[in-house]
C-alpha positions as CSV (number, residue, x, y, z in Angstrom):
1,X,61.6,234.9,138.2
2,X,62.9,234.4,141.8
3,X,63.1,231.8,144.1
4,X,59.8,230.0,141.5
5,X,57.8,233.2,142.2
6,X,58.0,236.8,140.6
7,X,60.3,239.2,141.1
8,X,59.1,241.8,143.6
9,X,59.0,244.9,142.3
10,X,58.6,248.0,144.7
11,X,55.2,249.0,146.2
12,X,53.8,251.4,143.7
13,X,54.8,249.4,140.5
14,X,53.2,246.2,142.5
15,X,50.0,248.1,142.8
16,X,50.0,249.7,139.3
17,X,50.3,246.2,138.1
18,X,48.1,244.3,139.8
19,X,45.2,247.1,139.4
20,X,46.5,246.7,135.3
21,X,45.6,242.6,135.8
22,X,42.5,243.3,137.7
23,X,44.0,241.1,140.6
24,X,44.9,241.4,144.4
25,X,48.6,242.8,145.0
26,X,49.2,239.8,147.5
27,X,47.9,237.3,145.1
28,X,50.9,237.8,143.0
29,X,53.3,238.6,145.5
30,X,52.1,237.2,149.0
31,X,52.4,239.2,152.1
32,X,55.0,238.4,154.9
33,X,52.5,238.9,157.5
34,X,50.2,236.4,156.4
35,X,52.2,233.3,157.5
36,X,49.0,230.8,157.9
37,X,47.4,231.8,154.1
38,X,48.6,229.3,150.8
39,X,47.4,230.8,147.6
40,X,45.8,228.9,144.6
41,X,44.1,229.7,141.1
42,X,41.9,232.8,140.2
43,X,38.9,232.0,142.3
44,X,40.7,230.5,145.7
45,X,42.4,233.6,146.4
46,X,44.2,231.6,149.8
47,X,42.8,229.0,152.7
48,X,43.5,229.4,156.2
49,X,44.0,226.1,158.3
50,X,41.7,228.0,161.3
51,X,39.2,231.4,161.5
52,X,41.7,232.8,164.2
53,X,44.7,232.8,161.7
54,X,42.9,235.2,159.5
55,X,44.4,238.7,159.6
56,X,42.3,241.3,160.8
57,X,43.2,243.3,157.6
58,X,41.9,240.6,155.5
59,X,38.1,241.1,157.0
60,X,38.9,244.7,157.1
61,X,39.8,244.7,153.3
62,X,36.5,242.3,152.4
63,X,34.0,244.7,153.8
64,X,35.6,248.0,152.5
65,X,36.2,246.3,149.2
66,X,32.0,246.0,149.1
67,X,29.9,248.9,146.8
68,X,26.9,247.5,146.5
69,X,26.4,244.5,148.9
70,X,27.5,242.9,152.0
71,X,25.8,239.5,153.5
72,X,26.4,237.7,156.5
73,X,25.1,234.3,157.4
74,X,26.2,232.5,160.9
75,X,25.1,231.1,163.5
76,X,26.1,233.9,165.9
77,X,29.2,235.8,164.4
78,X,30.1,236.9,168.1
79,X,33.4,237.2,167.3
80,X,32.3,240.0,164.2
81,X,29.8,241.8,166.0
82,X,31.6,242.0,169.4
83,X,34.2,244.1,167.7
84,X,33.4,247.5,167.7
85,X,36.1,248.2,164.3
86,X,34.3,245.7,162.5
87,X,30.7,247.1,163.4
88,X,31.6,250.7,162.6
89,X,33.0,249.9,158.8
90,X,29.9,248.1,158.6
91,X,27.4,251.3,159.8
92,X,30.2,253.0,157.4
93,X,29.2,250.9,154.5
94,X,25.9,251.1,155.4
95,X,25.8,254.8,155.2
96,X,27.4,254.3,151.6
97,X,24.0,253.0,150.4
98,X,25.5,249.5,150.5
99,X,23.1,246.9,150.8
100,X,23.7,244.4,154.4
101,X,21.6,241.2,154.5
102,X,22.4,239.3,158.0
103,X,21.2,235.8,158.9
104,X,21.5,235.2,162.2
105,X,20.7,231.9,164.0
106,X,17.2,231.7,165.8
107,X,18.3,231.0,169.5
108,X,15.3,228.8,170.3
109,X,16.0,226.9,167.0
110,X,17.0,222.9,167.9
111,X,19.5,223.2,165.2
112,X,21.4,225.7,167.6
113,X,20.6,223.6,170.4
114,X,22.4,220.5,168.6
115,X,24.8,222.6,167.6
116,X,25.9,223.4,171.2
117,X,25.7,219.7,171.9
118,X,28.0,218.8,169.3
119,X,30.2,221.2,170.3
120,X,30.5,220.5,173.6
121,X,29.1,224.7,174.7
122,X,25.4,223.6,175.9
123,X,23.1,226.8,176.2
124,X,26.2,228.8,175.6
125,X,25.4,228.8,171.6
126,X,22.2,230.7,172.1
127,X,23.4,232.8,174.3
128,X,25.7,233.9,171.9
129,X,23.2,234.6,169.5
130,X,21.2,236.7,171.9
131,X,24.6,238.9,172.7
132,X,24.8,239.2,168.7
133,X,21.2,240.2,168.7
134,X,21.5,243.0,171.5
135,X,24.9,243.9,169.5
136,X,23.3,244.5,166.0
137,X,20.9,246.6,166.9
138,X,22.6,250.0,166.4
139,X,23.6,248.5,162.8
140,X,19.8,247.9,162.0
141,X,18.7,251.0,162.0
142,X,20.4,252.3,159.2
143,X,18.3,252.3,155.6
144,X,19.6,248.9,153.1
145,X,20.7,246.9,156.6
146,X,18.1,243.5,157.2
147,X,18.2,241.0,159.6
148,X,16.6,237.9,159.7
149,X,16.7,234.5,161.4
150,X,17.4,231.2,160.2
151,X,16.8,227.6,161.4
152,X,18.9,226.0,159.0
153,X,21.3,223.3,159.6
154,X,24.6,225.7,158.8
155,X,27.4,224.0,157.1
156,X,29.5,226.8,156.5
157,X,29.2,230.7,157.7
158,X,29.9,233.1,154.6
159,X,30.9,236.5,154.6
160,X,30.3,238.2,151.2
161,X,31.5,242.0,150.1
162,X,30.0,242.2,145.9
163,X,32.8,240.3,144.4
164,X,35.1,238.4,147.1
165,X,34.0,235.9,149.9
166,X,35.1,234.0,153.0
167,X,33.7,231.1,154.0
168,X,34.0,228.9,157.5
169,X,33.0,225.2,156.9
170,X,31.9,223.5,159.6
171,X,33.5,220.9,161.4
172,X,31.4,218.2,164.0
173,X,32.6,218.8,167.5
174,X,35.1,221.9,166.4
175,X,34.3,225.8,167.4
176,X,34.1,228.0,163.9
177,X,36.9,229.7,165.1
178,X,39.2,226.1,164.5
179,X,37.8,225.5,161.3
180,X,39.1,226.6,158.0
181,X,38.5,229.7,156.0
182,X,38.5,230.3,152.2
183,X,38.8,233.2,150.6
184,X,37.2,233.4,147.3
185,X,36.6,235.8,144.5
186,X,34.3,235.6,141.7
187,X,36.0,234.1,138.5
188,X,34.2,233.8,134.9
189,X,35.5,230.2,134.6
190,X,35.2,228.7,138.0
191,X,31.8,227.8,140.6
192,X,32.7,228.2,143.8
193,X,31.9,231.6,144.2
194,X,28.6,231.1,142.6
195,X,27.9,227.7,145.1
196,X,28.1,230.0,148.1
197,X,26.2,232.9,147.1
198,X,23.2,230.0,145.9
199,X,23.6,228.7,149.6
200,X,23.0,232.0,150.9
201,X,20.3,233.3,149.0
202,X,18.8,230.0,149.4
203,X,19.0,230.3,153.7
204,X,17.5,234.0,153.0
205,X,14.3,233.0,151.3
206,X,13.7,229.5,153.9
């Protein structure tokens, strides 16, 4: 032990033994250039205070990480879709025969009306949504990729890849991008993981 963590060992032993434990490298010996993540148990794999503080290697990692499914569910997820890196590892998965479920805000909903209300953006939330909607299309056209639209109330936007999860709770009168982010993977003794993916499929069949 060092400094109340483990000893870090050089790169290839670190990845030799965290692929032996069946666990993320940075889990047992965080990364430098994540400054804003703390780290927890076996399910909370870290919390960001805010979306923006997220690394873009994180997301890149989630969706890469997915073999068999990806879903989405957001109000508008302008800030994914709008990225062209993002979108192509997506069409890449896609191509991979992995399964992409996205629910996506109905624009003419009132819960996204409210929602710009609350948040102080007016018609600006829907015409987010209908910048995601021209956005996606190119994604939608491969085989195993659905979208459909939503009028829920969202409390939290979730971004699933088979095994790991973030998820961006909601905050009244905060943009996503301020709120928090946890990053969760699927544990055999622990819910959290299993709450999410309940919301979700719940939102998909409504």
């Amino acid at each position: 032990m060092c400094g109340g963590g483990l000893i870090r060992p050089p790169p290839g032993s670190r990845a030799a033994f965290a692929k032996l434990l069946d666990v993320d490298e940075n889990e047992l010996w965080p990364s430098t250039d994540e400054p804003h993540a703390r780290r927890f148990g076996s399910e909370i794999r870290a919390v960001y205070p805010h979306r923006w503080t997220v690394p873009r290697n994180v997301w890149h990692k989630l969706f890469t990480s997915a073999e068999h499914e990806i879903d989405i569910l957001i109000y508008s997820g302008l800030f994914l879709f709008e990225d062209t890196s993002k979108t192509q590892l997506l069409a890449i998965q896609a191509n991979a025969d992995a399964r992409i479920r996205t629910l996506l805000s109905d624009p003419e909903s009132p819960e996204v009306a409210q929602r710009g209300q609350n948040e102080g953006i007016g018609h600006s939330a829907a015409t987010r949504i209908r910048n995601v909607q021209t956005l996606i299309k190119p994604l939608i056209t491969y085989d195993g990729v659905e979208l459909h639209h939503h009028r829920t109330i969202l409390y939290s936007s979730i971004y699933r890849a088979d095994n790991q999860l973030l998820t961006n709770p909601r905050i009244y009168s905060m943009p996503a991008s301020a709120a928090p982010v946890l990053h969760l993977r699927r544990a055999a003794d622990a819910a959290l993981f299993a709450t999410y993916l309940d919301s979700f499929e719940q939102a998909w069949l409504n």
